[in-house]
C-alpha positions in Angstrom: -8.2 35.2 8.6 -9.5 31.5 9.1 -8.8 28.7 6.6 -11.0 26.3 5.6 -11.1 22.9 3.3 -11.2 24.7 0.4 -7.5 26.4 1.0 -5.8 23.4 2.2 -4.9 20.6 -0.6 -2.9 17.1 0.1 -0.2 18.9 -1.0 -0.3 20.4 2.4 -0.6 17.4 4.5 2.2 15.5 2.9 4.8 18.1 3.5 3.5 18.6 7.7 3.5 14.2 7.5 7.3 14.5 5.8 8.5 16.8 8.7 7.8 14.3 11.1 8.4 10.7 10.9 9.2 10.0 14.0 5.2 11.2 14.9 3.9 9.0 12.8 3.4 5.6 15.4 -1.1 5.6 15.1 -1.8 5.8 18.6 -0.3 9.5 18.5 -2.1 12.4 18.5 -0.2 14.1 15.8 -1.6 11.3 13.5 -5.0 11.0 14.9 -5.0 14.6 13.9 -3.5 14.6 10.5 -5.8 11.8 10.3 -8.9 13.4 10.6 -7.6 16.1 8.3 -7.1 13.5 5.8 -10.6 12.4 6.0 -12.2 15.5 5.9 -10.1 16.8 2.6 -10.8 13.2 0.7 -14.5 13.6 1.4 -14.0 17.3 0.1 -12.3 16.5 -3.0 -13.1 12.9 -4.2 -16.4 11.8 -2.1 -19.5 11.4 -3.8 -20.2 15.6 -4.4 -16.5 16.2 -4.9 -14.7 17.3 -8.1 -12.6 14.2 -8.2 -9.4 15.9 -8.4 -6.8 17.6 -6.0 -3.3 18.6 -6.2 -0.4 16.5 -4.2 2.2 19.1 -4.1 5.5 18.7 -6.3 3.1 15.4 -7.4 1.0 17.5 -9.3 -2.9 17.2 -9.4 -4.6 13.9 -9.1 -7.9 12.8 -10.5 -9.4 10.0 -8.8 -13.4 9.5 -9.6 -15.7 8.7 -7.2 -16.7 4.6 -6.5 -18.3 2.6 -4.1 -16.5 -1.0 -3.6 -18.7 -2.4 -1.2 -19.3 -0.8 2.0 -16.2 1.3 1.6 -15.7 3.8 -1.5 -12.5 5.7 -2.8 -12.9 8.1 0.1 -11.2 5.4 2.0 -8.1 5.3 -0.3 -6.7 8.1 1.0 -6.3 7.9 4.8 -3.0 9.0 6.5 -1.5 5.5 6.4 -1.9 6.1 2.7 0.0 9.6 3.0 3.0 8.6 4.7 3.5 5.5 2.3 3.2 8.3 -0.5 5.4 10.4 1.5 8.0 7.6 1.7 8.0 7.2 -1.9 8.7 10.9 -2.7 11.7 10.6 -0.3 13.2 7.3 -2.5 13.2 9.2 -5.3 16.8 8.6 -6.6 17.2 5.9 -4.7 14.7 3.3 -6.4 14.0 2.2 -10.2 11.8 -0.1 -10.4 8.7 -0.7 -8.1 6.1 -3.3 -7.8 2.6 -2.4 -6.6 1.3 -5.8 -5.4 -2.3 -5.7 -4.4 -2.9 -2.1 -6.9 -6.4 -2.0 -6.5 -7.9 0.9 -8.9 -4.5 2.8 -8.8 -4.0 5.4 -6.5 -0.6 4.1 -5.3 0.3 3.4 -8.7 -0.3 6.4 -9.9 1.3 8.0 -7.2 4.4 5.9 -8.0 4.3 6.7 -11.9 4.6 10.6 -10.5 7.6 9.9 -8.7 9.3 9.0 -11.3 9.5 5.1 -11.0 9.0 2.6 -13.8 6.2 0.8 -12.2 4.4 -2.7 -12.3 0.8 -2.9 -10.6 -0.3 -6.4 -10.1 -3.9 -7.0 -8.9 -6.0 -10.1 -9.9 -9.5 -9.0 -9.8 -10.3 -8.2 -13.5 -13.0 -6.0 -12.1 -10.6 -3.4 -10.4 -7.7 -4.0 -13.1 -10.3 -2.6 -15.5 -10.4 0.8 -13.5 -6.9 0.8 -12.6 -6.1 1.2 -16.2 -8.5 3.7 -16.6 -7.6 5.9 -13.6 -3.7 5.4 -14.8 -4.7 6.8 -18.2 -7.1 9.7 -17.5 -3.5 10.7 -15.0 -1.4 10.2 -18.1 0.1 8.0 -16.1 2.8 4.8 -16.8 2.3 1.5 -15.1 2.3 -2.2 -16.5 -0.8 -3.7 -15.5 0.0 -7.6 -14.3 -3.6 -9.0 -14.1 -2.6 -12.4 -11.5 -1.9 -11.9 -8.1 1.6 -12.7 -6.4 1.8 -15.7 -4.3 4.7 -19.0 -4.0 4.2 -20.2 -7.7 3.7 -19.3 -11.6 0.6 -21.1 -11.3 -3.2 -20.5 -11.0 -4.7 -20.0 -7.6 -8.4 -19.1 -6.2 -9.7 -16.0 -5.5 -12.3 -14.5 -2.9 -14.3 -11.6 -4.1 -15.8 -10.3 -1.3 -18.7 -8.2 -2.6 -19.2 -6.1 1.1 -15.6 -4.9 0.6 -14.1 -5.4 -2.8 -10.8 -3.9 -0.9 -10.7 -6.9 1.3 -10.6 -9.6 -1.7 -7.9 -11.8 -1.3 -6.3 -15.5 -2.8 -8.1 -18.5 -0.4 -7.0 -19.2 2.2 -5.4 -15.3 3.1 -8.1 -14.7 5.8 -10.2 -16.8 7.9 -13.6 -17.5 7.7 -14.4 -14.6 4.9 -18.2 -13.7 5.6 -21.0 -11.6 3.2 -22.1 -12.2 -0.3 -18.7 -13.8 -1.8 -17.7 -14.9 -5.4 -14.9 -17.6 -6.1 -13.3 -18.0 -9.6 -9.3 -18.9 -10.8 -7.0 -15.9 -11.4 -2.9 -15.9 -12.5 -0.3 -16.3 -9.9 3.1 -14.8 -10.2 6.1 -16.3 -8.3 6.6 -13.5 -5.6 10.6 -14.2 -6.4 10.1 -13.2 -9.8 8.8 -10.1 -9.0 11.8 -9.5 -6.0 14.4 -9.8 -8.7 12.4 -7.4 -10.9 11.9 -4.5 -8.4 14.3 -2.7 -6.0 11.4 -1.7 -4.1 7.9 -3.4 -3.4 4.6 -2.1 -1.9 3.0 -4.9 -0.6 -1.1 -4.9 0.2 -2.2 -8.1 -0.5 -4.7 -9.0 2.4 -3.4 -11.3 4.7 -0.9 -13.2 2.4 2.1 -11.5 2.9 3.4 -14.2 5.5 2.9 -16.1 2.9 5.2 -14.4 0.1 7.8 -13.1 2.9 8.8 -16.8 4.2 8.9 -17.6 0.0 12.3 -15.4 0.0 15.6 -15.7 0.4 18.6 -13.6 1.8 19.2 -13.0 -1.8 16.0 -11.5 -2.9 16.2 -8.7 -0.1 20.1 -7.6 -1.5 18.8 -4.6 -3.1 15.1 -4.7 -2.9 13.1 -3.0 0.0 9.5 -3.3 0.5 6.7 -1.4 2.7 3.6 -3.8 3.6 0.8 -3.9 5.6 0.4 -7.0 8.0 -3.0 -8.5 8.8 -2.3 -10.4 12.2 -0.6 -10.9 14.6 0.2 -14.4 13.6 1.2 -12.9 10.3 3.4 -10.8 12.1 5.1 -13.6 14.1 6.0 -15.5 10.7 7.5 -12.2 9.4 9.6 -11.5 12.2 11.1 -15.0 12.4 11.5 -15.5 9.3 13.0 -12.0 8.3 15.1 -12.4 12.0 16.6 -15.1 10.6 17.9 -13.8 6.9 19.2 -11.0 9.0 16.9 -8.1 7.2 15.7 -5.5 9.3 12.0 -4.3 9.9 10.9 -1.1 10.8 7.4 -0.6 11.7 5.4 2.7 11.5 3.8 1.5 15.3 7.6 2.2 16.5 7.7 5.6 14.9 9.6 3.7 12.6 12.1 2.4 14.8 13.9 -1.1 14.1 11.7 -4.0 15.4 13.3 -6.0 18.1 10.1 -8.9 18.8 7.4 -9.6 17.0 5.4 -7.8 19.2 6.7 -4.6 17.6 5.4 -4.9 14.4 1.8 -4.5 13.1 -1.1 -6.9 13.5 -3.6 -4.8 11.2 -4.3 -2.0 8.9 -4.5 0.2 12.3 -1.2 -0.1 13.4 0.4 1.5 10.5 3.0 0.0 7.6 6.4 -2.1 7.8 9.2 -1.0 6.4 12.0 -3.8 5.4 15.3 -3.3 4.0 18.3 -5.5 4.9 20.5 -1.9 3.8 18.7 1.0 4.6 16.9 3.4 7.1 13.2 4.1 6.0 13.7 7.9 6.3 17.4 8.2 5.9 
């Protein structure tokens, strides 16, 4: 008998994506596959027609409404990348306390998170997606505290690009060159990204082309029991992260690799399509 959309669930895809890190590097065609599978359930399940609700396996169902942010919508929260980070986080389970969720956006990974059983901190600085984050937590009966500031160098207020194309893609001035479109500029909170280290044993980072930025803030010491996952932006980002991290002695392991440890920069990612880092000065991303 043949299957379609409506017998599959993400609960599905996660467990085929957990059996198989070491297929995970982008340019692959298990996860040009999986990726397409990905799409077509998210557009089935929480695109504009959808129900706005699916189940994630062992994580239970999640309910995600419909919302256009620009060009992009919530369709786009869900891609494979998306899935193995969620997958990753199922797998820590035990391991990790405490998580920070820089760059939260309206939730998903929070929420995710809150399921795993983590006490959780979401930081995002536009008020606009904050306001839904909270929402989206609470119609999950979901736990996070909501940090409204962004995470940057200092305890001190910094500027922020809205950029109304792509709310996705906002980011603190200065992140990303030359931001183009219909943008909109106001002051938000910063939180010393050393502050939130010493909080968390574990940190997603998404936070559009600063994470060079926070990365070279740290020390040796704020990697001794705290791991993060991030995406990169650039290559030069990449660069800075790989010398600097080189030279703390903490280890990266990027997706690209099939999560193999990085030995040049030129191993890790330079943009959303080459996957996640992984970084832990102790431990194996899948062990």
């Amino acid at each position: 008998m043949s299957r379609t959309l409506a017998d599959l669930d993400f609960g599905t895809v996660l467990e085929a994506l957990l059996a198989a890190p070491d297929h995970h590097a982008p340019q692959g065609a298990f996860h040009q596959t999986m990726g397409v599978l990905a799409h077509e359930l998210a557009e089935h399940y929480y695109g504009a027609a959808g129900a706005g609700v699916a189940s994630f396996g062992d994580l239970g169902e999640v309910r995600l409404p419909y919302r256009q942010m620009g060009a992009i919508s919530s369709v786009n929260l869900f891609g494979v990348d998306e899935l193995i980070m969620f997958d990753l986080y199922r797998t820590r389970r035990g391991v990790y306390r405490r998580v920070a969720d820089l760059g939260a956006n309206i939730g998903l990974h929070s929420i995710v998170l809150s399921r795993c059983g983590y006490e959780v901190r979401s930081y995002e600085p536009d008020p606009q997606h904050a306001a839904v984050l909270r929402a989206n937590l609470a119609m999950n009966a979901c736990t996070a505290d909501v940090v409204e500031a962004a995470v940057s160098t200092r305890s001190d207020p910094v500027e922020f690009v809205r950029i109304l194309g792509n709310t996705t893609g906002s980011h603190i001035t200065g992140s990303k060159p030359n931001p183009y479109g219909d943008l909109e500029r106001f002051m938000v909170p910063a939180i010393d990204a050393r502050d939130v280290f010493a909080w968390a044993d574990f940190v997603k980072m998404d936070v559009e082309g600063h994470e060079a930025t926070i990365v070279q803030h740290t020390t040796r010491t704020d990697w001794a029991g705290t791991d993060a996952v991030m995406e990169v932006g650039t290559r030069e980002n990449a660069e800075a992260i790989y010398r600097h991290l080189s030279s703390l002695g903490v280890s990266m392991y990027p997706q690209r690799l099939g999560w193999l440890r990085a030995e040049s920069a030129s191993d890790l990612p330079a943009g959303w399509r080459d996957g996640s880092l992984f970084v832990s000065a102790e431990r194996l991303p899948w062990a």
